[in-house]
Backbone as CSV, one residue per row, in Angstrom:
resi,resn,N_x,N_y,N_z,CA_x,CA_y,CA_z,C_x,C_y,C_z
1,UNK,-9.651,-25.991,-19.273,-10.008,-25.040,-18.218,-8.900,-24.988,-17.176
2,UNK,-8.200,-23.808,-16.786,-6.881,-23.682,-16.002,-7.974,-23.731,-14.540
3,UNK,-7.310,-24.594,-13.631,-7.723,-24.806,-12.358,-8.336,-23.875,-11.787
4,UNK,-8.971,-23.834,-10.575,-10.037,-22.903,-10.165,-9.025,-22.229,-9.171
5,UNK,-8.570,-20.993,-8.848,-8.130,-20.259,-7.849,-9.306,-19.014,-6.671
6,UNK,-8.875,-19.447,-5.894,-9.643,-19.144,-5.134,-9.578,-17.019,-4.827
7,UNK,-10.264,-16.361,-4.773,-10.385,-15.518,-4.646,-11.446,-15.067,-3.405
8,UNK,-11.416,-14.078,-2.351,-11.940,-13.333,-1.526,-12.306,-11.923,-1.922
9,UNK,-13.488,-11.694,-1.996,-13.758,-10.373,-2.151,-14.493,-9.725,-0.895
10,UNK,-13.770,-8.485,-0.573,-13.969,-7.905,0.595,-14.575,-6.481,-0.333
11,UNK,-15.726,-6.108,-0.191,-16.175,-4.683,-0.687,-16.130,-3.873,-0.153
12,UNK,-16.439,-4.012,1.337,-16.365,-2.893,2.360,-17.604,-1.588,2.044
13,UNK,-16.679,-0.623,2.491,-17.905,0.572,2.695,-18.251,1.502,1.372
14,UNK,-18.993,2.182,1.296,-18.970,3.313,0.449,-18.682,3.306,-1.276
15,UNK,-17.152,3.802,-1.855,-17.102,3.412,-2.842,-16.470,2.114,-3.347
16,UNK,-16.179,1.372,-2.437,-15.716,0.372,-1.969,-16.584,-0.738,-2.913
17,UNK,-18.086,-0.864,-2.699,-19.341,-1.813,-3.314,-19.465,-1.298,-4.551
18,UNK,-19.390,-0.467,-4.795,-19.233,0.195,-6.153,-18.465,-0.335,-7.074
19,UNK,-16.900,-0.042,-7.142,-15.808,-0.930,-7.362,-16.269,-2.301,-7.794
20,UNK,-16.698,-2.708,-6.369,-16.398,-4.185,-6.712,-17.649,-5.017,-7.441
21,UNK,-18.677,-4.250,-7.601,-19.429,-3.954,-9.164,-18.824,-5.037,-10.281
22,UNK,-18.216,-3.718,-10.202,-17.473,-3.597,-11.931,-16.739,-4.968,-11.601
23,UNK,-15.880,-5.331,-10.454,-15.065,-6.764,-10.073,-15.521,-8.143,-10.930
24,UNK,-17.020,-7.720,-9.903,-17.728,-9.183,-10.442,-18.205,-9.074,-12.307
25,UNK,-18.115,-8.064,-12.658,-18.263,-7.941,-14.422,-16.926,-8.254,-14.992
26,UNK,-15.894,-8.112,-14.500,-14.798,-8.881,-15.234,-14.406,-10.009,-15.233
27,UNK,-14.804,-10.284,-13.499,-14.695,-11.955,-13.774,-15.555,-12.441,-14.130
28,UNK,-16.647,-12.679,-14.445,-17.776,-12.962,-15.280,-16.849,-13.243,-16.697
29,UNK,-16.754,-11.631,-17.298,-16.161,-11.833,-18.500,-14.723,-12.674,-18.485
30,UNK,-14.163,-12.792,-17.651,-13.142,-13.441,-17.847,-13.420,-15.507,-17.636
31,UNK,-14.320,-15.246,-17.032,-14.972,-16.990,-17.186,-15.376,-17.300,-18.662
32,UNK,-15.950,-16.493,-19.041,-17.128,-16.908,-20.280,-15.886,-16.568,-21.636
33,UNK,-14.968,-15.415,-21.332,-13.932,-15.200,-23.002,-12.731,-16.216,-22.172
34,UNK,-12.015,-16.466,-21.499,-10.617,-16.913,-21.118,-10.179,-18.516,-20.934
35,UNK,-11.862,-18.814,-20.772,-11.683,-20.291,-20.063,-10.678,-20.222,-18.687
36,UNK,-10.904,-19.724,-18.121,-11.070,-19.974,-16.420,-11.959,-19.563,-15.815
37,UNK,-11.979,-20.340,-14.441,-12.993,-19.819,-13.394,-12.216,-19.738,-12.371
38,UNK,-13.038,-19.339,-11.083,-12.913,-18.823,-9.973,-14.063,-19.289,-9.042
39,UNK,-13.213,-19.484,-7.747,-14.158,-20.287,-6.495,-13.823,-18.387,-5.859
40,UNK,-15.388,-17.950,-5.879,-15.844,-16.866,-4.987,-16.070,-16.598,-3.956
41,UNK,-15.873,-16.424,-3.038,-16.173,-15.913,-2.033,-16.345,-14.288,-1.395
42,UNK,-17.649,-14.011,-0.702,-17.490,-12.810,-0.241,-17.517,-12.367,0.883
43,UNK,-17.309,-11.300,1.633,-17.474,-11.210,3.179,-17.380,-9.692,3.620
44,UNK,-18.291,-9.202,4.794,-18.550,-7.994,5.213,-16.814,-7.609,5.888
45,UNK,-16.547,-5.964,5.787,-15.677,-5.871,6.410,-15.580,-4.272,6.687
46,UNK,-14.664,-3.628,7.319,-15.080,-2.222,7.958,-16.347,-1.581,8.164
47,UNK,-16.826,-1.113,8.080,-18.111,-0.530,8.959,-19.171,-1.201,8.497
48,UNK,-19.026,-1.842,7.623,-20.553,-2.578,7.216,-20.409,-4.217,8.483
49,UNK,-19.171,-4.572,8.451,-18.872,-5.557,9.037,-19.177,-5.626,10.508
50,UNK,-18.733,-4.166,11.373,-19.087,-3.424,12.518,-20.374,-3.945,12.911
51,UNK,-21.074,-2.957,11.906,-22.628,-2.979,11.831,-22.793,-4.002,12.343
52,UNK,-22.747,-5.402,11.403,-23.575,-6.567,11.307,-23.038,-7.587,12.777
53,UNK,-21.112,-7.425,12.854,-20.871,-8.627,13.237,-20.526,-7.903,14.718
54,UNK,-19.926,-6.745,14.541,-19.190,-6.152,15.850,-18.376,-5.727,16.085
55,UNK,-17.326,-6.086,14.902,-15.699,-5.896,14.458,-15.929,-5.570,13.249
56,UNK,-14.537,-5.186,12.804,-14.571,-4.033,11.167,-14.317,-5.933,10.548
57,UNK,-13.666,-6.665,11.211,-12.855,-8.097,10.570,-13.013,-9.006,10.992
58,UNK,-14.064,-9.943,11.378,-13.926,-11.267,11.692,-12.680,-12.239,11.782
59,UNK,-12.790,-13.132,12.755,-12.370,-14.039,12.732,-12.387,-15.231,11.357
60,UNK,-13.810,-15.048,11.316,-13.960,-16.215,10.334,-13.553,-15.341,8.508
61,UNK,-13.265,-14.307,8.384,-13.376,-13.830,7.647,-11.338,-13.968,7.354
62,UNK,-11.063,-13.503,8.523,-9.392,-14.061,7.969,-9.103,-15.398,7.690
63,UNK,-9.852,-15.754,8.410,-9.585,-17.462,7.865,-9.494,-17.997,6.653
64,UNK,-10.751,-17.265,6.110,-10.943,-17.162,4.117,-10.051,-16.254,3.651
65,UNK,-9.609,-14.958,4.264,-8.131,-14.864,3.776,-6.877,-15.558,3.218
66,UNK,-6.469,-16.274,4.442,-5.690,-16.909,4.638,-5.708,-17.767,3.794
67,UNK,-6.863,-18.636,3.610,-6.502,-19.907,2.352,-7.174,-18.947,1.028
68,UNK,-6.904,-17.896,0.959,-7.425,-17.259,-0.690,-6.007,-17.413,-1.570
69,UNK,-6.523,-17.523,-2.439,-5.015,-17.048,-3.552,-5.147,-15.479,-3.599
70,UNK,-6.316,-14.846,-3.743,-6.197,-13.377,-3.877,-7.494,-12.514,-2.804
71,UNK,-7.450,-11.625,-2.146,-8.118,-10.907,-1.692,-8.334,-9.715,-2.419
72,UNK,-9.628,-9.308,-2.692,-9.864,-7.944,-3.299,-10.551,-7.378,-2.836
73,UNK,-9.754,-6.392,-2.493,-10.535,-5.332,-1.135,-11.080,-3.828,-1.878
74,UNK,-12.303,-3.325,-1.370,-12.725,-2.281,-1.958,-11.985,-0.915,-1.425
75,UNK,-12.990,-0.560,-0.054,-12.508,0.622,0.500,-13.110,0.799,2.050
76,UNK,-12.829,1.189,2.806,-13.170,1.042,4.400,-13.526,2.332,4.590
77,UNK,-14.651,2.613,6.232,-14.574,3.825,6.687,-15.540,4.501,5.772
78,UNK,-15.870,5.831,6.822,-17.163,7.024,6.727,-17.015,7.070,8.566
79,UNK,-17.622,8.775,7.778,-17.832,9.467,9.409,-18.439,8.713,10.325
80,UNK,-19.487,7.908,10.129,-20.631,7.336,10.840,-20.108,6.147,12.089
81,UNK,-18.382,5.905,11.868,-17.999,5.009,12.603,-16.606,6.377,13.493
82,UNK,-16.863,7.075,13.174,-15.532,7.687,14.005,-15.991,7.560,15.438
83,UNK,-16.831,7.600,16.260,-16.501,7.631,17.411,-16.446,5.920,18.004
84,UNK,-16.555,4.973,17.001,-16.215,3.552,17.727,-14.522,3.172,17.753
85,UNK,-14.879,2.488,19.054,-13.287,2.418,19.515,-12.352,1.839,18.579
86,UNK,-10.973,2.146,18.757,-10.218,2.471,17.767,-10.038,1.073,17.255
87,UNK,-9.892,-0.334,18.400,-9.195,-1.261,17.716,-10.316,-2.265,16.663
88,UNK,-12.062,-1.509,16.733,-12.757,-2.024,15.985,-13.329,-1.022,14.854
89,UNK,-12.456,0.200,14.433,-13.116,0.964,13.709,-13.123,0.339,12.679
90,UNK,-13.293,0.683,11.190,-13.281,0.314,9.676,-11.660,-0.032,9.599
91,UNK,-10.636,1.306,9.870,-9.457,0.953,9.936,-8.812,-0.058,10.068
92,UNK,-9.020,-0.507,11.076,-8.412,-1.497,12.054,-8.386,-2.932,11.115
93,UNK,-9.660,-2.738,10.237,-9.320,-4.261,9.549,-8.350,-4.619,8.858
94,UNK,-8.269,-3.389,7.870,-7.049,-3.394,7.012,-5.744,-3.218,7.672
95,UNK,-5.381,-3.014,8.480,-4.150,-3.129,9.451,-4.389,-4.471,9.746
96,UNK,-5.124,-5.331,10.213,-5.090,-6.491,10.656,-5.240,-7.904,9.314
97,UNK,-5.375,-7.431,8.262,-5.266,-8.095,7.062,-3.658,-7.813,6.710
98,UNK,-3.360,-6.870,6.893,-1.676,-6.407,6.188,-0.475,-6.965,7.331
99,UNK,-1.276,-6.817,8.552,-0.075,-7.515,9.130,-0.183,-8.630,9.252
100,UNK,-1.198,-9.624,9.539,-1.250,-10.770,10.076,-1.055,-12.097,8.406
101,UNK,-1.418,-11.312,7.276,-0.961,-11.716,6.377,0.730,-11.570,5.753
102,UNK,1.258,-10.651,6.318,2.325,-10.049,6.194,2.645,-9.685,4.838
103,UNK,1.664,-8.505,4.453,1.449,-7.943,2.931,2.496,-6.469,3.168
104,UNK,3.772,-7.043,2.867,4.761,-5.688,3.658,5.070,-4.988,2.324
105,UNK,5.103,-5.739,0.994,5.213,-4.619,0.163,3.563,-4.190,-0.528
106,UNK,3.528,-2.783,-0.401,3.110,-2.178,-0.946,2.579,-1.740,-2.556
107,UNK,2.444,-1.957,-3.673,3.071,-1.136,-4.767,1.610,-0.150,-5.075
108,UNK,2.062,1.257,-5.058,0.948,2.507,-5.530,1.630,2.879,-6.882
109,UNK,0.977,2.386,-8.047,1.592,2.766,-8.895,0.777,4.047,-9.284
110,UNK,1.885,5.676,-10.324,0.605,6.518,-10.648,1.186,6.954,-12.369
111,UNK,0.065,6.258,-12.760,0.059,6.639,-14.446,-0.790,7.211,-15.148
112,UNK,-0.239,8.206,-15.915,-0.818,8.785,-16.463,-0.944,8.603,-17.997
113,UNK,-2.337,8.441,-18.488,-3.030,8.135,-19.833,-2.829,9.523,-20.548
114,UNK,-2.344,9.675,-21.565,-2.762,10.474,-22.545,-4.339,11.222,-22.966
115,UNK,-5.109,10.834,-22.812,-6.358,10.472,-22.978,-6.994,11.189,-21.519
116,UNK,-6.461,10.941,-20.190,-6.417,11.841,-19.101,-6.047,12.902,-18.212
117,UNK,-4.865,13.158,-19.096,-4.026,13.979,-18.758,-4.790,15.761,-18.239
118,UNK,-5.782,15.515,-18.872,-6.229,16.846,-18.386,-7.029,16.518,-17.232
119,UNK,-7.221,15.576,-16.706,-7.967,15.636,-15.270,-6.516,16.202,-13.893
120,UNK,-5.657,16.292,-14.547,-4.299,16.548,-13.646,-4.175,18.076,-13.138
121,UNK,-4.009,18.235,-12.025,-4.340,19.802,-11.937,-2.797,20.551,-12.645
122,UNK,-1.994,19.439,-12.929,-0.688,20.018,-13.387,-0.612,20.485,-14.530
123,UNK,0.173,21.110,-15.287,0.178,21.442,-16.801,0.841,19.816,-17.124
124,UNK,0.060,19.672,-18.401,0.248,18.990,-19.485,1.382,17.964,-19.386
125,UNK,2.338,19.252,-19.821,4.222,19.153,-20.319,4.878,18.001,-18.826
126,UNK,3.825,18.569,-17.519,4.611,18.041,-16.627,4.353,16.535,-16.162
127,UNK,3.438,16.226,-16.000,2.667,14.927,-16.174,2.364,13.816,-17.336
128,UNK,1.905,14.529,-18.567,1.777,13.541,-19.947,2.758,12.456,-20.122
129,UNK,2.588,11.288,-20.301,2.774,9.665,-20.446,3.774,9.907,-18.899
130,UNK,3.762,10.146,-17.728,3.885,10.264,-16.617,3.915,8.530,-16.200
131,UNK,4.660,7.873,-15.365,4.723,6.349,-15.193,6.050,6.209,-13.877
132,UNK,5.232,6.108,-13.130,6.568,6.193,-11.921,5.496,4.849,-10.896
133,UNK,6.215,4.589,-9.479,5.634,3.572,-9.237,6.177,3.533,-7.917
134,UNK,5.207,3.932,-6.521,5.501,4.310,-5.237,5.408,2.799,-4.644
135,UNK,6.681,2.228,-4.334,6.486,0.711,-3.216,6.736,1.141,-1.506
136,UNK,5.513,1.228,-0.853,5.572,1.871,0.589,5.894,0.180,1.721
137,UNK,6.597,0.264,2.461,6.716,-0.999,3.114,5.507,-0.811,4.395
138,UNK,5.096,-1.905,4.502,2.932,-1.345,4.606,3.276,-2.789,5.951
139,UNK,4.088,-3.392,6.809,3.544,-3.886,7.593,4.583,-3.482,9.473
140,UNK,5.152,-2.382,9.163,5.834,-2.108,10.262,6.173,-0.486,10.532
141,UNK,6.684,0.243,11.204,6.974,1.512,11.465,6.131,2.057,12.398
142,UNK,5.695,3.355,12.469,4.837,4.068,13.169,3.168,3.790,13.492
143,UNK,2.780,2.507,12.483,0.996,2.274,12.349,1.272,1.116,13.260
144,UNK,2.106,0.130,13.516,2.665,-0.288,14.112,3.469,-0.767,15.482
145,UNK,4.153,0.190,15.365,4.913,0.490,16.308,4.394,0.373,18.227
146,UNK,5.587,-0.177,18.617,4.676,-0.229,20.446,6.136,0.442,21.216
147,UNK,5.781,1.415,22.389,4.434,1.877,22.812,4.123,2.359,21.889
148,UNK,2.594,2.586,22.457,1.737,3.672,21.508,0.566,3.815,22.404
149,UNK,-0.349,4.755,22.607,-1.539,5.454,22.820,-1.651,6.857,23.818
150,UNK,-2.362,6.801,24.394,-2.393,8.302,25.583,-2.416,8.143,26.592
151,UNK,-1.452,8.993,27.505,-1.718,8.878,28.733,-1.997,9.930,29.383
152,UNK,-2.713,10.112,30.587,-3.179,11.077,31.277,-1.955,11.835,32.239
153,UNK,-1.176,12.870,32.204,-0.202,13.308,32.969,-1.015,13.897,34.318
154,UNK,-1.743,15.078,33.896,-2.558,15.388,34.963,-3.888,15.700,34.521
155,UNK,-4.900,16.990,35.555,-6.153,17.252,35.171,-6.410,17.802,34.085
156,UNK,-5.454,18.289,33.492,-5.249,19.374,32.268,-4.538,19.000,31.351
157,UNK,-3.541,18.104,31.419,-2.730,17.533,30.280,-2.342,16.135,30.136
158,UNK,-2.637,15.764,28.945,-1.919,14.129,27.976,-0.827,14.231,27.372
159,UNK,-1.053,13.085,27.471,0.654,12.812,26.339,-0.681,11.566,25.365
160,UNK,0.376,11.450,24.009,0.161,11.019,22.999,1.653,10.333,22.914
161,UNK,1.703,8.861,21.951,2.808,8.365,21.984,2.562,7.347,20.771
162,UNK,3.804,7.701,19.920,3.303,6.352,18.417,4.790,6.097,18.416
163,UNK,5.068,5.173,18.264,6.789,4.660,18.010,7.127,4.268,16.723
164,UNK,7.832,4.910,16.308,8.426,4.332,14.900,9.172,3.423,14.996
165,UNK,9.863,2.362,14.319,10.334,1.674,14.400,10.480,0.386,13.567
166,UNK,11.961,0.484,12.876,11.928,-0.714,11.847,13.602,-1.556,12.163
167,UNK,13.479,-2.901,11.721,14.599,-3.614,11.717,14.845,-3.508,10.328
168,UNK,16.940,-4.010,10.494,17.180,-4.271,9.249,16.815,-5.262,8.085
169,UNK,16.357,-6.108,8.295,15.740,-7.355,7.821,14.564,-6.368,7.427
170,UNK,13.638,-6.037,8.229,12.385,-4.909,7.275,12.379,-4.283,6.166
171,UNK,13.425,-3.412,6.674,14.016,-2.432,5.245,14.749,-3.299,3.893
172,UNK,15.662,-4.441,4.467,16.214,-4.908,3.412,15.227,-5.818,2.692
173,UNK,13.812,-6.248,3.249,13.191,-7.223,1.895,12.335,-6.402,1.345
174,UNK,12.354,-5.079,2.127,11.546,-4.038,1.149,12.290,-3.625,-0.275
175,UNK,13.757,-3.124,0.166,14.595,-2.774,-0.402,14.358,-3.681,-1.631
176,UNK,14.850,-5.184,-1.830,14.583,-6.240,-2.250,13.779,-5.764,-3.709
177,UNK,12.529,-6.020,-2.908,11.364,-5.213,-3.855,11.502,-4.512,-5.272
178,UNK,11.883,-3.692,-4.312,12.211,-2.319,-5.313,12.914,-2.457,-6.341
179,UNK,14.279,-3.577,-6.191,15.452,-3.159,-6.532,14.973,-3.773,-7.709
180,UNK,14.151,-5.208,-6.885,13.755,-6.631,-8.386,13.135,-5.424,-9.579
181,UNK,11.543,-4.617,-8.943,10.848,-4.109,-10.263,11.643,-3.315,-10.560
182,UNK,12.786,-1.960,-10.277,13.342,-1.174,-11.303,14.010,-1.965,-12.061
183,UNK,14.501,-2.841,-12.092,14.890,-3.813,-12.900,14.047,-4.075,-14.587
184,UNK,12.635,-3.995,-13.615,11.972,-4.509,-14.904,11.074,-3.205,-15.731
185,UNK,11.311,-2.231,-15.135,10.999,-0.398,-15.671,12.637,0.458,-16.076
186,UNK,12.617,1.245,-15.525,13.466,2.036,-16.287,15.332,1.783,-15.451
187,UNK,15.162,1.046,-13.919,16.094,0.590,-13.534,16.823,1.916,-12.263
188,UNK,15.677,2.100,-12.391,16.123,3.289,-10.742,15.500,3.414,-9.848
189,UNK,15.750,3.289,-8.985,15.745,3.643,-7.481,15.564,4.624,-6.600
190,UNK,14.418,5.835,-6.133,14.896,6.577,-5.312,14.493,6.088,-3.380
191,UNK,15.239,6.037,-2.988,15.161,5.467,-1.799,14.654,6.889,-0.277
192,UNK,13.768,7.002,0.233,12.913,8.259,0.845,12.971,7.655,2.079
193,UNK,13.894,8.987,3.211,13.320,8.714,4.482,13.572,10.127,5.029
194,UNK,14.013,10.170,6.012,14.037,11.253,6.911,15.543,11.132,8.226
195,UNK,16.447,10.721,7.006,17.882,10.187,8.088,18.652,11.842,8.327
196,UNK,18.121,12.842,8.263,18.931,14.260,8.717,18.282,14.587,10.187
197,UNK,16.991,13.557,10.478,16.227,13.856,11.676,15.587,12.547,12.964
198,UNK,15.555,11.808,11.552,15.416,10.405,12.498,16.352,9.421,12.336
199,UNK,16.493,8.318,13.818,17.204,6.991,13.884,16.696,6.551,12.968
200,UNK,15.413,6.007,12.550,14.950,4.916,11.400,15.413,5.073,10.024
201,UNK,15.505,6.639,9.917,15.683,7.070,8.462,17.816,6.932,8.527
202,UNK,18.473,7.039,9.194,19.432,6.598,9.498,19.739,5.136,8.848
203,UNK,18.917,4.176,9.897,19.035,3.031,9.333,18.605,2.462,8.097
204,UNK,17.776,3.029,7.716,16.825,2.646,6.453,17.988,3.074,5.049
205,UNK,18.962,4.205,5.512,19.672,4.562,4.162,20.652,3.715,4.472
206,UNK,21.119,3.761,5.706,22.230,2.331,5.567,21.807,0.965,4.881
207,UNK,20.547,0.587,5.413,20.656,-0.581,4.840,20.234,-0.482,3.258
208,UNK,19.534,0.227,3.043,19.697,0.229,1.360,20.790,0.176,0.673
209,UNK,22.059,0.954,1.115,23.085,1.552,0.278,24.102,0.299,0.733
210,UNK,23.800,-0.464,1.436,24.539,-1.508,1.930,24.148,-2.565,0.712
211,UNK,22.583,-2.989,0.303,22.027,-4.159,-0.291,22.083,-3.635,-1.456
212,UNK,22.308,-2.488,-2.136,22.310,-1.816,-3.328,24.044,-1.978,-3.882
213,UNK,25.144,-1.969,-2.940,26.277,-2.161,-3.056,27.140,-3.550,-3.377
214,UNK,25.754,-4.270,-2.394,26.031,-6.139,-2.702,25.280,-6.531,-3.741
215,UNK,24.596,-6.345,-3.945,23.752,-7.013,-5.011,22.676,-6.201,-5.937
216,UNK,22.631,-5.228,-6.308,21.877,-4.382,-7.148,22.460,-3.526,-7.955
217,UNK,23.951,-3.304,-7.861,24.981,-2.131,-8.186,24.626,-1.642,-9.386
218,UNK,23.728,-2.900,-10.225,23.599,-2.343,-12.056,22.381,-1.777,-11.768
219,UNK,21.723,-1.239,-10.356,20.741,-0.324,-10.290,21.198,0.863,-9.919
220,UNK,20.333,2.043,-10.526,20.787,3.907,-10.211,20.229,4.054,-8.750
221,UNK,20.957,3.990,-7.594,20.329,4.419,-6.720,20.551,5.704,-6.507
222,UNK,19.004,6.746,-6.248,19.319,7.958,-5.440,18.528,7.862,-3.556
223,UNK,19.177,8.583,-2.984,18.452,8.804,-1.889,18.215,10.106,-1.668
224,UNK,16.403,10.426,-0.684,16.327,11.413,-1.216,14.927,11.887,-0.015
225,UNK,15.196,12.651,1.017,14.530,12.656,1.876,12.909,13.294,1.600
226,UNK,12.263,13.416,2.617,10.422,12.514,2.179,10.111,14.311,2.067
227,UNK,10.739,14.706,2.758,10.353,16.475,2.227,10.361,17.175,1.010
228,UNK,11.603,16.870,0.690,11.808,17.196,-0.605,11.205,16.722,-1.736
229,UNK,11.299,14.839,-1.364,10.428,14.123,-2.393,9.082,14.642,-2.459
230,UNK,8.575,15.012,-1.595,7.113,15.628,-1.611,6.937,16.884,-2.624
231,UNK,7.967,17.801,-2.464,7.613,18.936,-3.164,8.696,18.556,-4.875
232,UNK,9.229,17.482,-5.057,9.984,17.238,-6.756,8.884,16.457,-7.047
233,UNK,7.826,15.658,-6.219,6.770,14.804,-7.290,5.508,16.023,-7.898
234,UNK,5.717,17.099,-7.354,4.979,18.227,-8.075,5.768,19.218,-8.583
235,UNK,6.995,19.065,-8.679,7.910,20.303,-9.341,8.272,19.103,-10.615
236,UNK,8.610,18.404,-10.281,9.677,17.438,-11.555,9.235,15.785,-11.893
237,UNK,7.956,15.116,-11.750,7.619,14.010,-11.341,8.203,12.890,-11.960
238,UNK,8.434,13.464,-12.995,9.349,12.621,-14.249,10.554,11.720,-13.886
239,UNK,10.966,12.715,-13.368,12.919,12.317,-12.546,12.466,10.643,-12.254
240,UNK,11.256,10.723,-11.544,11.476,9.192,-10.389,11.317,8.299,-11.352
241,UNK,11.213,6.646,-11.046,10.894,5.530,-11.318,10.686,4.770,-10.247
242,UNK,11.000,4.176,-9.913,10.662,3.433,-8.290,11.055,4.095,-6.962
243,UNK,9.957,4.767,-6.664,10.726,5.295,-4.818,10.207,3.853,-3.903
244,UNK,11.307,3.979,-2.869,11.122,3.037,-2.020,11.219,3.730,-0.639
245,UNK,9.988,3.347,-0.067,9.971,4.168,1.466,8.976,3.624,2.130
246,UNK,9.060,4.560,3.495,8.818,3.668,4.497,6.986,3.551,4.813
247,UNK,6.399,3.044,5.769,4.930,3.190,6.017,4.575,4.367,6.042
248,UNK,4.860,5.356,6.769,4.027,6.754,6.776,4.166,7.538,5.572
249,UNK,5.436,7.552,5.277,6.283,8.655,4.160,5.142,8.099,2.846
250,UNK,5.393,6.638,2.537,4.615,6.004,1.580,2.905,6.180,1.723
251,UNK,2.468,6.503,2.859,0.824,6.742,2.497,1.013,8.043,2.213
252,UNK,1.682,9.093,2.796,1.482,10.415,2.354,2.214,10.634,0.713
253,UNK,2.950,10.239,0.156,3.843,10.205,-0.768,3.433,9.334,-1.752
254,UNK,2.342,8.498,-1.900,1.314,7.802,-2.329,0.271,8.930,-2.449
255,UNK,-0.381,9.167,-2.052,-1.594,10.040,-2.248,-0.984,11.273,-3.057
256,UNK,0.097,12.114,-3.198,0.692,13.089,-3.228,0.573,12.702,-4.854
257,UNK,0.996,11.307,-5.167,1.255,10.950,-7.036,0.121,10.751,-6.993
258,UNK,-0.672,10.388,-6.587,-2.507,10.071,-7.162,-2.925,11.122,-7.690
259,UNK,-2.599,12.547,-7.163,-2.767,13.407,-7.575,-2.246,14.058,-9.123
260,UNK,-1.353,13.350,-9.060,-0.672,13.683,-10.352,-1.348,13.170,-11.778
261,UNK,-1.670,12.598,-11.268,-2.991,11.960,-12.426,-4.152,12.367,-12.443
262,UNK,-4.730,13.012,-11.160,-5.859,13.464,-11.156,-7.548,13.075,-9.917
263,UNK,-6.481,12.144,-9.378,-7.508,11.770,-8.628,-6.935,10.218,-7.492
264,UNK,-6.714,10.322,-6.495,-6.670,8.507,-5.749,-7.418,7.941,-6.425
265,UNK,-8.536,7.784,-6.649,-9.563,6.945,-7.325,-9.577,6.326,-8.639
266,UNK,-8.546,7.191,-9.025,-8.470,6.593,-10.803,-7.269,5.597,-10.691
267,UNK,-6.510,5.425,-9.869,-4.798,4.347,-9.797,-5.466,3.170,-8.484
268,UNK,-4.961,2.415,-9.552,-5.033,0.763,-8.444,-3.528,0.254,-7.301
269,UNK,-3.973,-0.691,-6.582,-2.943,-0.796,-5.519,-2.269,-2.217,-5.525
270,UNK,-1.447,-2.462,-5.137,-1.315,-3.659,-4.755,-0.799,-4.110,-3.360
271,UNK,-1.083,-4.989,-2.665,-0.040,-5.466,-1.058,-0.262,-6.990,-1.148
272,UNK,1.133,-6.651,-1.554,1.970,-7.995,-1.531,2.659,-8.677,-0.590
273,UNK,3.038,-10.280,-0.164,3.799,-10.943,0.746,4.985,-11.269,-0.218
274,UNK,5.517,-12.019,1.007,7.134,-12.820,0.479,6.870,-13.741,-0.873
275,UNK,7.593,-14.293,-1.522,7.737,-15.191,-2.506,7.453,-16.549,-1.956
276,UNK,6.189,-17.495,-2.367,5.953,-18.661,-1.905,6.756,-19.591,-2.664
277,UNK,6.824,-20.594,-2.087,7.225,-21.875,-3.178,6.811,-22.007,-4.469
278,UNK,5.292,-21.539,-5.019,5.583,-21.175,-6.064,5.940,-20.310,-7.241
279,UNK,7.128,-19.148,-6.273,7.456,-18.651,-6.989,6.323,-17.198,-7.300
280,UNK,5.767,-16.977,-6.287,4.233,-16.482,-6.290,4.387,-15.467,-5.183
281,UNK,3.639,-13.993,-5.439,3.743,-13.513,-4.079,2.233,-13.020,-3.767
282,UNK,1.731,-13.590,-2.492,0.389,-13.506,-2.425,-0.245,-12.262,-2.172
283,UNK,-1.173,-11.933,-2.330,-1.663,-10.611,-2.039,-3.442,-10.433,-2.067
């Protein structure tokens, strides 16, 4: 029997308990065919969590994070919590699991089955055995970013304020990422920001084309701004293999390939940390 690893299951709201259903039927099956087990644990979180505790995330609930080997999170949020304040909505948990764990890479992978291909609103030709793989860097930029919120100018008008903002060290262990899995797929790179309009996207192509020059060179890098990438993952989706980009670009540019398959709901996620001692990256 391979040692017991500890797992957290977070179900959350909506289709979220649903999901994680089916969770507890595989590990089941995977105890009884594999010979392993699993030390379970479960815990309320976004609006069910609200409800009960007060917050979308406990205290005591990161704690069991923290010593999990794996967290498996369902899905957060429904209308029924939009008007509670922002830093305890459903949201807020999963921002506070991604940063405080420091789950900075991302991976949205979107594949397409043979067998599904017609749930795709695309033709056929353009999508069929379709396999590309969006890594969004998920613990810094604009969700992030300080300042940030509203201020009152006068009787009649606000300001609104979100700061983008990334270091080089950010971008380069994202970069990192990327460079390791095209390695282990088809060996390319498209790297997505917005450097014809923003400082970040500036820096973000420097430092790629800098860490791609030292140490990745036997990778194809393209760079390839988040506009365009938006409208070639529905003109040409094929072209890509690993895009690498930033927090915002990557949730919108993420959802954009879900589609390409047919649905967010049908592609799984991953958020990942740094490489532990053993060689392990937690998530």
């Amino acid at each position: 029997m391979i040692s017991n690893k500890k797992i957290l299951i977070l179900p959350g709201d909506g289709i979220g308990k649903e999901v994680m259903n089916e969770v507890f039927n595989i590990i089941d099956w995977m105890t009884k065919k594999k010979s392993v087990s699993f030390d379970i644990s479960e815990r309320l979180v976004g609006g069910s969590a609200y409800d009960k505790e007060g917050d979308s995330i406990s205290d005591k609930t990161m704690d069991e994070a923290f010593k999990a080997d794996a967290v498996l999170f369902g899905a957060v949020g429904g209308p029924q919590w939009d008007n509670v304040e922002r830093s305890k909505r459903p949201e807020a948990a999963l921002l506070r699991l991604r940063k405080e764990l420091d789950l900075f890479a991302n991976l949205r992978p979107a594949v397409v089955f043979d067998a599904l291909a017609n749930s795709s609103p695309l033709k056929s030709e353009l999508i069929k055995s379709l396999d590309i793989l969006i890594l969004r860097e998920l613990t810094s930029g604009v969700y992030f970013g300080k300042p940030r919120g509203i201020e009152k100018i006068n009787d009649l008008e606000e300001k609104a304020i979100d700061t983008q903002s990334y270091t080089t060290s950010e971008i380069d262990r994202i970069g990192r990422v990327g460079f390791d899995l095209a390695k282990k797929r088809s060996n390319k790179v498209t790297s997505v920001e917005k450097s014809n309009v923003m400082e970040t996207g500036m820096l973000w192509r420097k430092t790629i084309t800098k860490l791609h020059e030292k140490e990745f060179n036997d990778v194809k890098l393209n760079h390839m701004l988040a506009d365009n990438c938006a409208m070639q993952l529905v003109r040409n989706p094929k072209q890509f293999d690993v895009i690498v980009t930033d927090n915002l670009f990557g949730d919108m540019l993420s959802d954009v390939a879900a589609m390409l398959t047919g649905s967010l709901g049908m592609l799984p996620s991953a958020s990942l940390g740094a490489v532990n001692e053993k060689g392990k990256r937690p998530g």
